[in-house]
N, C-alpha and C positions, 0 to 999 in steps of 0.2 A: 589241513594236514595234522596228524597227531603226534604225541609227542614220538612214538616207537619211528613215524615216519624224518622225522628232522634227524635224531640220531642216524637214519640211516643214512641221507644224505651227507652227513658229519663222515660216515664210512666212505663214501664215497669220493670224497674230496682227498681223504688220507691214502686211499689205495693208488686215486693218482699222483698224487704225491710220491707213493714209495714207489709206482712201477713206471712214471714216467718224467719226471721233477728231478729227484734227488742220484737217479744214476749218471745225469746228465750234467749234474751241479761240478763246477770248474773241469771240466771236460767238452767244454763245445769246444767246434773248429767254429772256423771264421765263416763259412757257409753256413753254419746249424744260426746267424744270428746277422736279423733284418733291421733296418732302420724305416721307420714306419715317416710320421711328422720331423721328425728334426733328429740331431745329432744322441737326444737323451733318452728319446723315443723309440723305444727298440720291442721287436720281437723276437721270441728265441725257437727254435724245435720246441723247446722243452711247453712253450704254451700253448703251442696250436695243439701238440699230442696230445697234451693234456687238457685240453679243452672236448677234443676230440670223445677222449675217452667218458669223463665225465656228462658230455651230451650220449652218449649212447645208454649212460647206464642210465640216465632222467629217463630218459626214451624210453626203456624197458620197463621203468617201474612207474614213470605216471605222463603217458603220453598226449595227456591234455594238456600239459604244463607247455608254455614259451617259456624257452630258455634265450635270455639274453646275454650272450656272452661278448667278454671284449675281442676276441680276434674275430669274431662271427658278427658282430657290428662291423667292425674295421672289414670286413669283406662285402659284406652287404649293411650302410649305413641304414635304411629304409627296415630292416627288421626293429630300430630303435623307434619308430614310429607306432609299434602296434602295441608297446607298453600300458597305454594308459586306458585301453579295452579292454586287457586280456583279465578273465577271468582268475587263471590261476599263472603265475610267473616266477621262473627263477633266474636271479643273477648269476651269473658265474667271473668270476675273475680269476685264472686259473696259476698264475704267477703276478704275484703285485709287489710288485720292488725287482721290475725285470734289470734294471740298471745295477745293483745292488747284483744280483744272478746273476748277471755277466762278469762283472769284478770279484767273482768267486766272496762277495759278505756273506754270509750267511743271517743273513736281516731282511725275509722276501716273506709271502703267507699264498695261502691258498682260500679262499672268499666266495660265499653264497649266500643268498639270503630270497625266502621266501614271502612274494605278494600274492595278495588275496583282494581280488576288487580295488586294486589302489592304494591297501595297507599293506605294510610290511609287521609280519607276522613271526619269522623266526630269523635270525642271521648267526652266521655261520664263520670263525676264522681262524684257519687249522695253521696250525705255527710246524712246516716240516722239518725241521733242524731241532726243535724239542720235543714235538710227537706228539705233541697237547693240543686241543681244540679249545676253543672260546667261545661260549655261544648262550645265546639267550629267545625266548620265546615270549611275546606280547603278554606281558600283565606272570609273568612267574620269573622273573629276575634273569640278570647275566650271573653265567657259573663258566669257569675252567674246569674240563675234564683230563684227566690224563690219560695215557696208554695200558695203564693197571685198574682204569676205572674209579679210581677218587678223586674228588669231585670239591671246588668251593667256590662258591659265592663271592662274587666280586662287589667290590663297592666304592666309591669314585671317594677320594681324596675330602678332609675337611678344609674348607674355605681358607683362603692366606691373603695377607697385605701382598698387593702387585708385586712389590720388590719382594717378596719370597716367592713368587712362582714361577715354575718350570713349567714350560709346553711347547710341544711343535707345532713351526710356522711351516706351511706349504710354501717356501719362499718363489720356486722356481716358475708358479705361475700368478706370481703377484703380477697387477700391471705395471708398466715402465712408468707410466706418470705418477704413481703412486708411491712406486716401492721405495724413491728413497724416502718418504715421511714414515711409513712402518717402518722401513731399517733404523730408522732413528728412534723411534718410541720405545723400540726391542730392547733397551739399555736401560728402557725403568724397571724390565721384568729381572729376576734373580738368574736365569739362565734361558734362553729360545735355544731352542732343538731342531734337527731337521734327520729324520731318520729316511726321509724317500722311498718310504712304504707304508700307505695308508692304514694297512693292516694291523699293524705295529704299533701304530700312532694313537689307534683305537683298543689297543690289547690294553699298553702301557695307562693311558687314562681310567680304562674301566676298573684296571687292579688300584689305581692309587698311587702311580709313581707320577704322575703327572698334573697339571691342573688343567689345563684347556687346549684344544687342536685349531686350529684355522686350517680353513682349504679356501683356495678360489675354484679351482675348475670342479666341475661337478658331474661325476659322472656315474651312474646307478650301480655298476658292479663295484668303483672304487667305495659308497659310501652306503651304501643302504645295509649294509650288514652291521658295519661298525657305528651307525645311528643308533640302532635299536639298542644295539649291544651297550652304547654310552646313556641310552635314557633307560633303560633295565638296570644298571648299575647304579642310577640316581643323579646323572647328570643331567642338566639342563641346556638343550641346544636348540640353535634358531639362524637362521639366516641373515646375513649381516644386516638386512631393512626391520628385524626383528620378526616375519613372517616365519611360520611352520616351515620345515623342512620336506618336501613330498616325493615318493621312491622318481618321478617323474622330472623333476626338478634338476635342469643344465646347467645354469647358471646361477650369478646370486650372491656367489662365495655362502659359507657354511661356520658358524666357531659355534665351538663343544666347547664349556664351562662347567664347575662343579654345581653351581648353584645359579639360579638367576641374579641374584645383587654380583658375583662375579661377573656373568654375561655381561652384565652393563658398564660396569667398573672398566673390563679389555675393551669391550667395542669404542668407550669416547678415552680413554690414556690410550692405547696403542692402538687398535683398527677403525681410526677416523675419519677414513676417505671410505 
C-alpha cells in the first residue's frame, strides 16, 4: 500500500467517526448497548455501524484485503483464523474504549492497521474528540496529523529511574494469581495509569507523556496499530518472555518501553510473574 493509500484509509476511519461514532456519543438508549463477555465488555450501535461502514469502504477500494475486525470476530470467531495466510489484511477496531463510550468519557479512538504477508506495515489511530490521527508506516517514523494538515513527528520519552515513571497498566486483565504481586510493585513506579483505551495508551507513549504500556490480553485490532506506532516512535517493545511481538499473537502479555535497558529494568521490579 502506498503512502497516498494509508492516508486514505486514515479518511476513512475519520468519516466514520464523524458520521457514525460521535452523533451517538452520550446519546445511546439502553438498547443501542450490548454486553458481549462480562459486565465491562460491551458493544454499542455506535461500533457495529461503524464497523459496518468502514468494511464497505475497504470493500470498495481494495477488495483483496481481509478485514479483521472486532465485532466481525465476535460474530464469526473463525474469520481470526485466516490472519496468518492472508496476503493483504486490515484490522479495524472501530470504537476502543467502548466502556469509556458508554460513560459519555470522551477518551475512546478509532484503530487500523495494515499487514502485508505477516508484517504490519502501516497503523493507524484516529483520536474523534480531537480530530487528529496518529500514525506511522514501517521504516518512515510515527507522526500526528491534524485536521488542517500539520503534521509532527513523534518521539517516545527519554529514559527515567522507575521511581520517575509514569505508564499504563492494563490492570483489568491481569491474572488473579498474579495481580496482587503487580499491584504491589506499582508503588515503586512515580505514577501507574489506567486509561481503558488501548488507543490512548499508545497515542500518550509515542508523544512522550509516558514511559511504558503493559497489556495482558492480546488482541490484533487492540494492538497492532499502536505497536508499530510505538516502535516508529523509537520504543522498544517485546512480549513479557522477551520474544517479538507478531500481528498474529493472542496471548503472551505485551510492555512498550522507551528503550530496551528500561524493558528489562519493569519486566524484573514490577512485571515479575
Amino acid at each position: 500500500m502506498s503512502h497516498i493509500d494509508i492516508a486514505e484509509l486514515a479518511g476513512i476511519l475519520r468519516d466514520a467517526a464523524r458520521l457514525e461514532i460521535l452523533p451517538r456519543f452520550r446519546r445511546l438508549a439502553a438498547t443501542d448497548i450490548r454486553q458481549k463477555s462480562s459486565a465491562t465488555d460491551l458493544v454499542t450501535e455506535a461500533d457495529t455501524e461503524a464497523e459496518h461502514r468502514i468494511k464497505r469502504e475497504i470493500a470498495a477500494r481494495w477488495p483483496e484485503a481481509l478485514v479483521i475486525g472486532e465485532e466481525s470476530v465476535a460474530a464469526d470467531p473463525d474469520l481470526l483464523k485466516r490472519l496468518p495466510d492472508a496476503k493483504l489484511a486490515i484490522t479495524v477496531d472501530p470504537v476502543d474504549g467502548t466502556a469509556n463510550f458508554v460513560a459519555g468519557l470522551p477518551l475512546f479512538a478509532v484503530m487500523a492497521a495494515v499487514i502485508v504477508k505477516g508484517e504490519t506495515v502501516a497503523g493507524i489511530i484516529h483520536d474523534p474528540m480531537g480530530d487528529d490521527v496518529v500514525l506511522a508506516e514501517r521504516g518512515a517514523g510515527a507522526w500526528t496529523r491534524r485536521a488542517d494538515g500539520q503534521s509532527q513527528r513523534l518521539r517516545v520519552a527519554a529514559s527515567r529511574p522507575i521511581s520517575e515513571m509514569v505508564g499504563t497498566v492494563s490492570m483489568g486483565f491481569l491474572n488473579l494469581d498474579t495481580k496482587p504481586t503487580v499491584y504491589a510493585n506499582l508503588a515503586r513506579l512515580k505514577q501507574p495509569l489506567n486509561f481503558r483505551c488501548a488507543g490512548h495508551d499508545y497515542r500518550q507513549f509515542a508523544a512522550g507523556h509516558t514511559h511504558f504500556s503493559s497489556f495482558n490480553k492480546l488482541m490484533p485490532w487492540d494492538h497492532v496499530p499502536g505497536a508499530l506506532i510505538a516502535a516508529e516512535a523509537g520504543g522498544h517493545l517485546a512480549k513479557f518472555d522477551g520474544s517479538p511481538y507478531l500481528p498474529t499473537d493472542l496471548a503472551g502479555g505485551l510492555l512498550v518501553a522507551t528503550d530496551p535497558d528500561s524493558w528489562h529494568l519493569l519486566r524484573r521490579e514490577v512485571f515479575t510473574v
